[in-house]
DOZA-462503 format. One line per field, with one value per residue: residue number from 1; residue in one letter; x, z, y of N, C-alpha, C, O in turn. Coordinates in pm, 1 decimal, always signed. Layout:
<atoms>
i c(NUM_...) $
aa c(A_...) $
nx c(X_...) $
nz c(Z_...) $
ny c(Y_...) $
cax c(X_...) $
caz c(Z_...) $
cay c(Y_...) $
cx c(X_...) $
cz c(Z_...) $
cy c(Y_...) $
ox c(X_...) $
oz c(Z_...) $
oy c(Y_...) $
</atoms>
This chain:
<atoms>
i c(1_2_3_4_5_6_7_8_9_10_11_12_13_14_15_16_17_18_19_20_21_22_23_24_25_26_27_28_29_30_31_32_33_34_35_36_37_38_39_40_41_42_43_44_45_46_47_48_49_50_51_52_53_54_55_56_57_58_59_60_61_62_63_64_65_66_67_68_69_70_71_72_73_74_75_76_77_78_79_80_81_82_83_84_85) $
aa c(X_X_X_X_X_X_X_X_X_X_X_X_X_X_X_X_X_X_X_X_X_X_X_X_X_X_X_X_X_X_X_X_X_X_X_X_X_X_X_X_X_X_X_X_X_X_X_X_X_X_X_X_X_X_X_X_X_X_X_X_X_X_X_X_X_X_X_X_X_X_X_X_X_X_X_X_X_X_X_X_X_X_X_X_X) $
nx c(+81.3_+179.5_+337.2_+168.2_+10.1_+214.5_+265.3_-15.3_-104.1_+32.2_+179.6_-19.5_-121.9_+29.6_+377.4_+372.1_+92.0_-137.5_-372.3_-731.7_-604.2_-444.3_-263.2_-74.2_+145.7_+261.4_+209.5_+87.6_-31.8_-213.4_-373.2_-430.2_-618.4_-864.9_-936.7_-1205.6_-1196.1_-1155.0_-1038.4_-1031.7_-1163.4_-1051.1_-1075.2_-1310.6_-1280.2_-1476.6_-1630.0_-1434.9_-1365.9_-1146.4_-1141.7_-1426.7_-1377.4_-1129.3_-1213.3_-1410.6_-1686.9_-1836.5_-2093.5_-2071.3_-1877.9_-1719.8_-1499.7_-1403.2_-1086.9_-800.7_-914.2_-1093.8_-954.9_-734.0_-462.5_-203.0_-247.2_-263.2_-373.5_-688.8_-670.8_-687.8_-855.8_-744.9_-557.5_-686.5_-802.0_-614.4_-555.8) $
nz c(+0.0_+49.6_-146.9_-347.5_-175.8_-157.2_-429.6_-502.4_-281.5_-106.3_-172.8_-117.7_+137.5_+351.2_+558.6_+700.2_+680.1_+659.6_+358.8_+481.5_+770.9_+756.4_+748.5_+558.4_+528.6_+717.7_+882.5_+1138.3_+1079.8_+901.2_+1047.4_+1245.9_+1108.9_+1007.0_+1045.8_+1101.1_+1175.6_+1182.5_+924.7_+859.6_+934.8_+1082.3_+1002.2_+799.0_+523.6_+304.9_+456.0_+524.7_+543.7_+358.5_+142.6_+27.3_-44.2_-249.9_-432.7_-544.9_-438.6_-263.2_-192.2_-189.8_-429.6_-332.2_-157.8_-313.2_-382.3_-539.8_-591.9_-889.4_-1186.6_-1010.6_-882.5_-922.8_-1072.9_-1044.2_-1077.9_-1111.8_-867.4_-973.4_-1022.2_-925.1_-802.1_-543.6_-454.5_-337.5_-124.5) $
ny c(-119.4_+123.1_+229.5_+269.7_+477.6_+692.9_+730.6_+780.2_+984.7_+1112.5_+1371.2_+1535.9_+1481.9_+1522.2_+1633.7_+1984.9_+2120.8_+1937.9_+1828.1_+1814.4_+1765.8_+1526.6_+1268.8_+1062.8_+1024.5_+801.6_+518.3_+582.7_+838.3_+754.0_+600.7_+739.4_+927.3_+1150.7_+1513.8_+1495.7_+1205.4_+840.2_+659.1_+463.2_+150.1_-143.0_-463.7_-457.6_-341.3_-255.4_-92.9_+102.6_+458.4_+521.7_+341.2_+385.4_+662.9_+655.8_+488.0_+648.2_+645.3_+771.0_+961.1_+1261.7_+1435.1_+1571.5_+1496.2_+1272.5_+1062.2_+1017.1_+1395.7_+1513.5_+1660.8_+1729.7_+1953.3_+1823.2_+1678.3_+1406.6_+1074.0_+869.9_+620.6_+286.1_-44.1_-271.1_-92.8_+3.4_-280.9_-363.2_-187.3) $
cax c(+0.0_+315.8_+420.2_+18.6_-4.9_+359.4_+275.9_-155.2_-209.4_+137.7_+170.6_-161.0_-145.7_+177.3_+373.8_+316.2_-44.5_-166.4_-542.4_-791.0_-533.2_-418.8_-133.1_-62.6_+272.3_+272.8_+87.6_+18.3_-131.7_-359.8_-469.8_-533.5_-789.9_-870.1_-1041.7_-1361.8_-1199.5_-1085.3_-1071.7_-994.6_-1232.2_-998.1_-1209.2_-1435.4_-1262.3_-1591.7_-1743.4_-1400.2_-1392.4_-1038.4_-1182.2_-1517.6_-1324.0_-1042.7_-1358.9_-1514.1_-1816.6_-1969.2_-2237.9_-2026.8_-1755.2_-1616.9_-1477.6_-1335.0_-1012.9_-788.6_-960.4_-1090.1_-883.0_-609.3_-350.9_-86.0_-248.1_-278.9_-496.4_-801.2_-676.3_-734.9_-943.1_-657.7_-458.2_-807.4_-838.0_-449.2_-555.7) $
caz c(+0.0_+94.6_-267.8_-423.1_-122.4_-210.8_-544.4_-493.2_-181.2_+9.4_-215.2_-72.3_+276.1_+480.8_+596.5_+794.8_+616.9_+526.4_+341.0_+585.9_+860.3_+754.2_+715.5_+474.7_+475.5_+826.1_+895.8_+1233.5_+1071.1_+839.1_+1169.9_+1351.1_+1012.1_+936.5_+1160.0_+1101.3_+1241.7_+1154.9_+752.2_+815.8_+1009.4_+1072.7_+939.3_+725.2_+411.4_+239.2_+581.9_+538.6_+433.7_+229.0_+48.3_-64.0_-148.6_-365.2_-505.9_-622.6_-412.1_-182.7_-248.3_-209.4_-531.7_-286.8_-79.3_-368.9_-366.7_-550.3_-674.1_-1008.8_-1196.5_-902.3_-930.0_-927.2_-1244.1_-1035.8_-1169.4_-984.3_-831.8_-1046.1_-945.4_-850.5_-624.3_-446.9_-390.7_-236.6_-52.7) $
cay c(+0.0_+246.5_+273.0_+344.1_+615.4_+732.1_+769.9_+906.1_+1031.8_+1194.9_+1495.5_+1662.4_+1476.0_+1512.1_+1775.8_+2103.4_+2130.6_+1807.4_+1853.1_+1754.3_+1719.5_+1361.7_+1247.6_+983.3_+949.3_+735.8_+477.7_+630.7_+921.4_+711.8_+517.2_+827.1_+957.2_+1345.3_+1618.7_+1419.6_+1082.7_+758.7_+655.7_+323.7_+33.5_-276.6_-569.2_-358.8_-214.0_-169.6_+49.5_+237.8_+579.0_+585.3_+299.3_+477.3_+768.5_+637.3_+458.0_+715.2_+561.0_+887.1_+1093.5_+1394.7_+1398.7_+1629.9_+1365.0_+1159.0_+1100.9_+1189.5_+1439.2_+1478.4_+1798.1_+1807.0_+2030.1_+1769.6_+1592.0_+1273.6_+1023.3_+799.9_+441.6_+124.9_-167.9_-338.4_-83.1_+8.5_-409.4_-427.4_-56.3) $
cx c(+85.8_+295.7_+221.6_-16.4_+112.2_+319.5_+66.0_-201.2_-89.6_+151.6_+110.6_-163.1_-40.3_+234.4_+313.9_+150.5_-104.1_-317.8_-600.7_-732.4_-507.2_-314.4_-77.8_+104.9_+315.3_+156.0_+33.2_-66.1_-223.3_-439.8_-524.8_-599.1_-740.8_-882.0_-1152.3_-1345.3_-1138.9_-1124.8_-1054.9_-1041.9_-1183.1_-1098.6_-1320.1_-1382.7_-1348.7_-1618.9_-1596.9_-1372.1_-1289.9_-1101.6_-1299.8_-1467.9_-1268.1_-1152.2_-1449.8_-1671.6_-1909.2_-2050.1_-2144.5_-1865.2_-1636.1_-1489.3_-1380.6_-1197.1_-903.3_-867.4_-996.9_-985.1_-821.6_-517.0_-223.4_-132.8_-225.8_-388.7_-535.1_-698.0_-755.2_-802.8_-827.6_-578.4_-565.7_-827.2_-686.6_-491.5_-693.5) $
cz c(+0.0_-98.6_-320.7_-292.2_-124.5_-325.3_-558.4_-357.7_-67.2_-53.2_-148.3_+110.2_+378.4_+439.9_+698.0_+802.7_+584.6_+464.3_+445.9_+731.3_+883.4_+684.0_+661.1_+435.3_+644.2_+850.5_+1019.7_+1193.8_+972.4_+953.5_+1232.2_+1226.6_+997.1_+1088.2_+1227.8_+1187.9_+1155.4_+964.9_+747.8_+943.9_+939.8_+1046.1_+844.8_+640.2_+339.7_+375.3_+558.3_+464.4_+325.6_+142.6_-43.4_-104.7_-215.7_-445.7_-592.1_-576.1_-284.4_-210.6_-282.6_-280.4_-440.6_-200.4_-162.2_-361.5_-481.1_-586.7_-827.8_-1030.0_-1055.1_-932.7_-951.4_-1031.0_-1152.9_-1022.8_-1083.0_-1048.7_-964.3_-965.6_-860.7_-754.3_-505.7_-395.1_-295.3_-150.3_+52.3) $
cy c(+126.0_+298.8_+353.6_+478.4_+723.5_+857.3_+914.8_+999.2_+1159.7_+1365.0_+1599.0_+1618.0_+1423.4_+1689.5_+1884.8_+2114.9_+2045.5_+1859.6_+1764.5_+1694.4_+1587.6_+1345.1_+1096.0_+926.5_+882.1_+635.7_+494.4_+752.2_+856.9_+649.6_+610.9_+892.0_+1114.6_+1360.0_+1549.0_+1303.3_+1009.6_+744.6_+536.4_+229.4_-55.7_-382.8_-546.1_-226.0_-179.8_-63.1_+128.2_+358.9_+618.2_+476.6_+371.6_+566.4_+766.4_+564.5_+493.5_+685.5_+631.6_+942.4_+1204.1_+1376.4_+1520.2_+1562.6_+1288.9_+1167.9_+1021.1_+1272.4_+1469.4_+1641.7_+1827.6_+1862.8_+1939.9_+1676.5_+1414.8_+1230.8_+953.4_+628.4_+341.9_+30.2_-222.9_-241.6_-70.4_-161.9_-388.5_-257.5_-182.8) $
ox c(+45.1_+240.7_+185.5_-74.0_+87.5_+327.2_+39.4_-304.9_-121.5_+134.2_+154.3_-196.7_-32.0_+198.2_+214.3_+89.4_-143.8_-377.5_-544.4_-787.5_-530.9_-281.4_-38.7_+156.6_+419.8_+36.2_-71.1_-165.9_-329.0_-562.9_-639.2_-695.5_-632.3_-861.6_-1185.8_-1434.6_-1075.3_-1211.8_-1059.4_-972.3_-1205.4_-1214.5_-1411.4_-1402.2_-1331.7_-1621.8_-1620.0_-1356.9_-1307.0_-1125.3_-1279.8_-1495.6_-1289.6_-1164.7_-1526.9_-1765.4_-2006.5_-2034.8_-2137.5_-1766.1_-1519.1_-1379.8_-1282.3_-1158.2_-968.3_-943.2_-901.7_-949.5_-850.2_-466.4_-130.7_-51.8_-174.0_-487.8_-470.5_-671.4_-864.7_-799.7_-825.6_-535.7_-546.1_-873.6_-687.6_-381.2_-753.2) $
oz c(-56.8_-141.9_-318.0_-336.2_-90.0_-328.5_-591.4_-341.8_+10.9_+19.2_-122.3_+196.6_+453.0_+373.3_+766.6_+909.5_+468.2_+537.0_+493.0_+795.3_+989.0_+577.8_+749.0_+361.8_+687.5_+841.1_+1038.6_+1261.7_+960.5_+950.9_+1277.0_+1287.5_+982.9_+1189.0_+1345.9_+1267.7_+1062.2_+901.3_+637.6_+1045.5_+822.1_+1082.8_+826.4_+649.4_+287.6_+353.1_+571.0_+342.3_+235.6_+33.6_-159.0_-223.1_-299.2_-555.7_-670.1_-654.8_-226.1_-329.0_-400.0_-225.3_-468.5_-204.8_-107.0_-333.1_-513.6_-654.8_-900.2_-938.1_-991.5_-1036.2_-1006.1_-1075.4_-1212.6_-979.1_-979.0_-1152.4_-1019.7_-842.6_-737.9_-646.5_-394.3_-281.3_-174.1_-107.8_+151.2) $
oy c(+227.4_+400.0_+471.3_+578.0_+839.0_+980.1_+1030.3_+1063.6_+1249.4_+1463.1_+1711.1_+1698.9_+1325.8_+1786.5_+1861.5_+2117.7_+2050.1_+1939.0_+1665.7_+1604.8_+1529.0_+1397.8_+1019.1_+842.3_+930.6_+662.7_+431.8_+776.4_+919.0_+648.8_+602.8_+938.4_+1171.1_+1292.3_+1540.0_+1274.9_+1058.7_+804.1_+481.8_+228.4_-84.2_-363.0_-626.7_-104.8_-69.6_+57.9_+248.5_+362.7_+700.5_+528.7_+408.9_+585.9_+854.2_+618.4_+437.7_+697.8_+583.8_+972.5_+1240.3_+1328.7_+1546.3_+1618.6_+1239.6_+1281.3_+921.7_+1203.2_+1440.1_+1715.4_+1929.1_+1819.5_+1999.6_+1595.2_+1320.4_+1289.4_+940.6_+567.8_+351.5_+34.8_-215.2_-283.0_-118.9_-169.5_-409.8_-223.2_-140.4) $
</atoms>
């Protein structure tokens, strides 16, 4: 998983600023989640929320993740890294 959050997800969430105060480049800050809370229920990668969002699978496309048109031109997860995520 390191290398597919490496490559989609550290850009925007580590650092001084992460977006949504999450920090993606540790796996203590993906365990401790955003502002909102956790993103990740052990036993229950459908109930968790980085799965629906690299998914593309919330109501709110605000949420998705990556984003669509991000400034860093990175592109949405594949079936397969979202199954090994």
């Amino acid at each position: 998983m390191k290398p597919i959050f490496d490559a989609s997800c550290v850009k925007c969430h580590s650092g001084d600023r992460p977006k949504a105060r999450l920090h993606m480049d540790t796996l203590a800050g993906v365990l401790k989640g955003t502002k909102e809370g956790p993103i990740v229920k052990p036993g229950d990668s459908a109930g968790s929320f980085i799965i629906q969002a690299v998914a593309h699978a919330t109501k709110d496309d605000k949420t998705w993740m990556p984003p669509l048109n991000n400034r860093p031109g990175i592109k949405p997860l594949t079936p397969e890294q979202i199954g090994l995520i």
